[in-house]
Backbone bond lengths (Angstrom), bond angles and torsions (degrees), N, CA, C in turn:
res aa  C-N    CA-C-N  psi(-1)  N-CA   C-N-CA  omega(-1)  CA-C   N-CA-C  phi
1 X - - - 1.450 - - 1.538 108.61 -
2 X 1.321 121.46 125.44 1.603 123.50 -167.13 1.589 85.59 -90.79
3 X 1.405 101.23 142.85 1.616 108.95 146.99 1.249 125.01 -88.98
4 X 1.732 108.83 147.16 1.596 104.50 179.64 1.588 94.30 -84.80
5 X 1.438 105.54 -179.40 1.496 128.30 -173.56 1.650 105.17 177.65
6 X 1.912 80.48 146.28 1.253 86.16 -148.65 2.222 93.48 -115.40
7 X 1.051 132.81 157.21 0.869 141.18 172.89 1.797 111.47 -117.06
8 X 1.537 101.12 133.74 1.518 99.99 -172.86 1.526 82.65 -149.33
9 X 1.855 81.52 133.85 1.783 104.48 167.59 1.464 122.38 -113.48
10 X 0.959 104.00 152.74 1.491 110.65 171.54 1.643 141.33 -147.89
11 X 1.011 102.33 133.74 1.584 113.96 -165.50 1.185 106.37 -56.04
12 X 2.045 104.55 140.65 1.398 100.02 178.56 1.732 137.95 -54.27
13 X 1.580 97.70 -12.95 1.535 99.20 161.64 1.496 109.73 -105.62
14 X 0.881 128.11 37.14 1.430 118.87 161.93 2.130 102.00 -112.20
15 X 1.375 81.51 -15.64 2.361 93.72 -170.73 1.899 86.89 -80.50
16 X 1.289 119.28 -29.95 1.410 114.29 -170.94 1.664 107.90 -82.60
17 X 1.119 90.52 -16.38 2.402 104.15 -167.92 1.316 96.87 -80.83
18 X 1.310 99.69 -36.97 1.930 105.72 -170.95 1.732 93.04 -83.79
19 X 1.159 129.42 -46.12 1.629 124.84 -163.91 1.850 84.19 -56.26
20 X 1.326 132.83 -80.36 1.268 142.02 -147.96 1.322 87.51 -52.15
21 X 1.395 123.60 -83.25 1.846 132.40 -177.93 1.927 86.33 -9.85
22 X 1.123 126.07 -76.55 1.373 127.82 -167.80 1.737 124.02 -51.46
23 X 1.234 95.88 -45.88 1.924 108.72 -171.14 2.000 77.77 -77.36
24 X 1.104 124.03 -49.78 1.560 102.72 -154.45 1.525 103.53 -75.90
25 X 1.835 127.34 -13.78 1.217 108.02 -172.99 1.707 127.74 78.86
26 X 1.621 98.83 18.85 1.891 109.14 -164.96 1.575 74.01 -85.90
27 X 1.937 105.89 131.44 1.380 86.53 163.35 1.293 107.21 -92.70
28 X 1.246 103.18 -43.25 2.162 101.19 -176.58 1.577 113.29 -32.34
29 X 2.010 116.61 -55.05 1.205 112.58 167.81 1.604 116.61 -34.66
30 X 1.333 125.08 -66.41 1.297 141.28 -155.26 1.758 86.53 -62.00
31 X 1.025 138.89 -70.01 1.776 147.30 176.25 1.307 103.64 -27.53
32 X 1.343 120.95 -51.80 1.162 125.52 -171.96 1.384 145.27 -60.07
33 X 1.829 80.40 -46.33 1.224 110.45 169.15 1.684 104.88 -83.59
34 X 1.282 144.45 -28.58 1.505 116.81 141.51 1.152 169.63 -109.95
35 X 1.456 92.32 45.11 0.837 142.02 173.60 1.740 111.69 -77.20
36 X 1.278 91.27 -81.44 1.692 85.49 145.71 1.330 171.01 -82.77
37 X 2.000 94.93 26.08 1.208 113.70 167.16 1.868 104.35 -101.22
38 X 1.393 89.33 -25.05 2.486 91.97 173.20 2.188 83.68 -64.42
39 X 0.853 141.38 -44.13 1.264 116.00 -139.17 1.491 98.85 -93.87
40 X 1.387 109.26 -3.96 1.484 95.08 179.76 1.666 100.69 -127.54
41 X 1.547 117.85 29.56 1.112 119.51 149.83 1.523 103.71 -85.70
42 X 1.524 104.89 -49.88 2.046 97.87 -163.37 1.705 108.68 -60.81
43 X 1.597 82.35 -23.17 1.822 89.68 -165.48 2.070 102.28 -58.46
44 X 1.472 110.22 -19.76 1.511 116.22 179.97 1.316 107.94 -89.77
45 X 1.446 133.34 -14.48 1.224 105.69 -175.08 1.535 128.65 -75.71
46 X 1.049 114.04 4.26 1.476 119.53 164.69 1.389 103.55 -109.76
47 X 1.553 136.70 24.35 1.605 122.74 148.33 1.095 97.84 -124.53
48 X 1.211 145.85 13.10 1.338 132.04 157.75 1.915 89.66 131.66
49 X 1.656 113.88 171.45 1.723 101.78 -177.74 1.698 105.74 -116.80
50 X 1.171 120.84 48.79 1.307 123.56 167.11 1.850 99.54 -101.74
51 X 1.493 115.46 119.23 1.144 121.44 -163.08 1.798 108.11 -117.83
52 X 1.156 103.55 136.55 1.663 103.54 -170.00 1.894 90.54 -102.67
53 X 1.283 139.13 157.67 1.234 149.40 127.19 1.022 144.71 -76.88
């Protein structure tokens, strides 16, 4: 049975949103933000699982 897998990119200001979200300890930020990286993984599994951010 193959597993799927999913690939997710992200823009150099989105790698800096997540560094701060982390050093500052926001948890809601941090929730938020993956919150809305699950919704735009499922949102790919019917175009294929290479995921943009």
């Amino acid at each position: 049975m193959s597993e799927k897998k999913a690939v997710v990119t992200f823009s150099e200001d989105e790698i800096i949103k997540i560094k701060e979200i982390i050093l500052d300890g926001e948890k809601e930020e941090a929730l938020k933000m993956l919150k809305t990286i699950i919704k735009r993984i499922e949102e790919s599994k019917n175009k294929g699982l290479k995921v943009g951010i």
